[in-house]
C-alpha positions, 0 to 999 in steps of 0.5 A, a space after each residue: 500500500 503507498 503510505 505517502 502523505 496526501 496533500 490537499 489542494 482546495 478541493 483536489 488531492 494531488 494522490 487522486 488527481 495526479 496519481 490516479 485519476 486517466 492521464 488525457 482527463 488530468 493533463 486536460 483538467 490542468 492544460 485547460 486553464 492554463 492554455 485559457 490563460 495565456 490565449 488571454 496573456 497573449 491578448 497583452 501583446 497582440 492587442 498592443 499591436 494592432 491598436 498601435 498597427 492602426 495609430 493614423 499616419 504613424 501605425 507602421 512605423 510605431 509597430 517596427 518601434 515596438 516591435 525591436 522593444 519585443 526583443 528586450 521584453 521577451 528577455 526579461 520574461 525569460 529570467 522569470 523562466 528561471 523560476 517557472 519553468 526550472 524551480 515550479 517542476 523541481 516542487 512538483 517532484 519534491 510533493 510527488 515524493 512527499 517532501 512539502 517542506 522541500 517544496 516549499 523552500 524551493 518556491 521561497 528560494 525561486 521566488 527570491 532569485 526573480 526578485 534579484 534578477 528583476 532589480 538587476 534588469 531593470 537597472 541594466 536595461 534602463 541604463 543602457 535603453 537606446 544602445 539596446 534598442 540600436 543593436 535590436 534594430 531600432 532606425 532614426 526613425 523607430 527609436 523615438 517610439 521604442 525608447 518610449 515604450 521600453 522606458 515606461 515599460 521598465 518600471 514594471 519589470 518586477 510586476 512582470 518577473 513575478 506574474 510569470 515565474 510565480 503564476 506557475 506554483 498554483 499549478 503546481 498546487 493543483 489551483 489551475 483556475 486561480 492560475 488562470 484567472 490571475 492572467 485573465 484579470 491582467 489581460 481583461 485589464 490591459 485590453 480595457 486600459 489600452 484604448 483608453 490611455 491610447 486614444 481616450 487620453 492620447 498617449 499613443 505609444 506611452 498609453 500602450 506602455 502604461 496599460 500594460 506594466 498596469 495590468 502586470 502589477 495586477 496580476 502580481 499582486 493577486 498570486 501574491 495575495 494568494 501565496 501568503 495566504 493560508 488558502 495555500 499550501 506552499 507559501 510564501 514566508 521569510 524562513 524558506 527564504 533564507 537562500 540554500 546554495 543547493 537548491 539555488 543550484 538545483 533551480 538554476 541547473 534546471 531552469 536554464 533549459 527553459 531560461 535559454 528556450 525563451 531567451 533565445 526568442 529574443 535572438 529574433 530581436 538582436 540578430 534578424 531585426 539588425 539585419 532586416 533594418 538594412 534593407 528598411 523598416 518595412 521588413 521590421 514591420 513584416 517580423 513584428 507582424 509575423 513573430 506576433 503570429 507565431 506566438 498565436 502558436 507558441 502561447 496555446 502550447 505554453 498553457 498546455 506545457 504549463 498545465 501538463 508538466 506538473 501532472 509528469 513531474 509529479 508522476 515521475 517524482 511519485 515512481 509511475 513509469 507507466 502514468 509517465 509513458 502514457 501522459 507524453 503520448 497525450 502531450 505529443 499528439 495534441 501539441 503535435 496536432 495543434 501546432 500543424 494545423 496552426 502553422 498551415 493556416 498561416 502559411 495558406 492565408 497570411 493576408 488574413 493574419 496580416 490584416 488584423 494587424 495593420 490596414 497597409 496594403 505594403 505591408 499586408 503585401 510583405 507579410 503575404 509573400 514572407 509568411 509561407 517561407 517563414 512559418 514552413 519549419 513550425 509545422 512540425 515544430 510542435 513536436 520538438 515542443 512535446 520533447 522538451 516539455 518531457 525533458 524538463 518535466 523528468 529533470 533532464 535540463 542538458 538535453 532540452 538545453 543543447 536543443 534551445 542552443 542548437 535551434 536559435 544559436 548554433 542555426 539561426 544566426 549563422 543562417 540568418 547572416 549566410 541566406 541574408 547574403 546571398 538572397 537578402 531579407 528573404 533569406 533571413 525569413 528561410 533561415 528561421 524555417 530551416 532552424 526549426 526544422 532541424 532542431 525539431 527533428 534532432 530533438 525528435 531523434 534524442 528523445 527516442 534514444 533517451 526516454 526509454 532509458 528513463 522509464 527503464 531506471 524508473 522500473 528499476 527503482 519502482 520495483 
């Protein structure tokens, strides 16, 4: 009989749903408020585009403005990943092996290394504003808009590194509809706000700014509120606080893996933007456009991963190589699935996703022509999504590392800069297609070599 401590989580207890209960119903119990909190987190974005996209006289310019501040903010969201995606899986394995109080200096630790590292961007960043804005492709003419975005956008970055890399520890806790409705109250917040500062009070491109860091902040402070709160079970409190140099390790040994996932998004930024801007701002303006249609597909399997890694942590933490096996089989055909399907209806009709962007004709035009070239390696991207999803949730860091490296840094730039010269601004567009499919498939290849080998060591120590 297993005699492990059950722990209960409002109304669920992690023994019933996460160890027992049929995977596809407990991956999708978790996976759906997840992935509804971020189509909603997404909005914070998006909607920020397409009011700026419709700015009268200066909408495609201030898009490609705010578009090379995507670089930065990406960036910073990815130090917040530390925590996350690192720490959050090492708590869900700690309460899979019935060790709370473990749990729970972890989560305390983590959350005061986002609290560091946010002070130290904010400082960094806000020292340094128009150089970075230069190296991520900002022209004479983008700056004025960039650098007022980014700078009133700073101001917010520890509401924005607490929002991402704590929100992840009330799924870990089995509360994936507070989760949810901590990114749907920033969201709803920031869609409310945007007209009204942007147009309502004519700020433009600051209004944009504000109604954002806003909404962050209230985000923030409801996770917060609810991590100090005795509804919690692993709270937030000065004793766990005290930093413990192995588990600081742990937390940064495995949240690299997802750190370098995120950060190196921002590759798109400071190598491909710097490109482009050489051949005019309209090619910065088609990236913005594009990358923004490329989170419509990345954001989704973000909820998903969200929602389904607790669930595996806590399996392969709890010794069920069974429950393991069959929750990836859920995890790589729907992320498979979804991404395929998204990937092709973007690549068949770019005017349609253009257009929710801008009213331009030349630029609409640009995004059709790119679009197709551009998105042709995500079709198969999702499952080298579903891969690494395993990897970090069964605490192999090294591998889904290597794999964020190979796809942004050892492909992307190289490409970025070989294609670009030989067939120009579209060339930087195809570099982006063969990176992804490459990494997609190397990772592919690893996993089959590895994950059986997990399972094995699993059985082993099971019996």
């Amino acid at each position: 009989m297993n005699n492990r401590k059950r722990y209960t989580f409002g109304v669920m207890k992690t023994d019933e749903i996460f160890a027992s209960g049929r995977m596809s119903h407990v991956i999708w119990k978790m996976a759906v408020p997840a992935i509804a909190a971020q189509l909603v987190n997404l909005l914070y974005s998006i909607v920020d585009r397409i009011y700026i996209g419709h700015i009268p006289d200066i909408g495609t310019t201030a898009l490609a403005g705010v578009g090379v501040c995507n670089a930065i903010i990406i960036l910073i969201s990815a130090f917040a990943m530390i925590t996350g995606g690192g720490c959050a899986p090492l708590a869900s394995i700690a309460l899979g092996s019935g060790r709370k109080k473990r749990a729970s200096q972890m989560m305390n630790n983590g959350f005061v290394i986002i609290m560091v590292l946010g002070v130290i961007l904010m400082v960094i960043f806000g020292l340094t504003i128009d150089p970075m804005l230069r190296l991520v492709g900002a022209s004479d003419a983008t700056l004025p808009y960039a650098h007022t975005y980014l700078s009133i956008y700073l101001l917010g970055t520890l509401f924005v590194m607490a929002a991402i890399g704590m929100n992840p520890f009330l799924n870990v806790q089995g509360h994936p509809g507070l989760a949810m409705s901590t990114v749907i109250l920033g969201a709803v917040l920031n869609i409310v706000l945007d007209p009204v500062f942007m147009f309502g009070f004519g700020m433009g491109v600051a209004g944009a700014a504000w109604a954002t860091i806003l909404s962050q902040f209230a985000s923030a402070l409801w996770i917060i509120l609810f991590l100090v709160s005795k509804k919690a079970s692993l709270r937030l409190c000065f004793a766990d606080m005290k930093p413990n140099g192995e588990i600081m390790h742990k937390i940064f040994a495995l949240g690299i893996s997802p750190f370098v996932m995120a950060s190196t998004e921002s590759i798109i930024g400071f190598v491909m933007n710097g490109i482009l801007v050489k051949y005019g701002d309209l090619y910065v303006s088609v990236l913005t456009i594009m990358s923004s249609c490329m989170q419509m597909i990345a954001v989704p399997l973000n909820g998903f991963q969200n929602g389904a890694s607790p669930v595996i942590s806590y399996n392969y933490g709890h010794g069920s190589p069974d429950r393991v096996k069959e929750g990836f089989k859920v995890i790589f055909l729907n992320m498979t699935l979804f991404n395929c399907f998204m990937s092709l209806m973007m690549i068949f009709f770019p005017g349609f996703f253009a257009a929710l962007f801008t009213s331009d004709a030349t630029l609409i035009a640009g995004v059709k022509k790119a679009m197709p070239l551009f998105m042709a390696g995500m079709t198969v991207f999702g499952m080298q999504r579903a891969c690494q999803t395993m990897f970090v949730s069964l605490n192999q860091p090294g591998i889904s590392l290597f794999i964020a490296l190979l796809r942004k840094i050892f492909l992307l730039v190289p490409l970025a800069f070989l294609l670009s010269h030989f067939f120009g601004a579209m060339g930087v567009f195809g570099a982006e297609a063969a990176a992804d499919a490459f990494a997609a498939i190397t990772c592919i290849l690893l996993f089959r070599h590895i994950f059986p080998g997990v399972l094995q060591k699993m059985k082993a120590k099971q019996a």
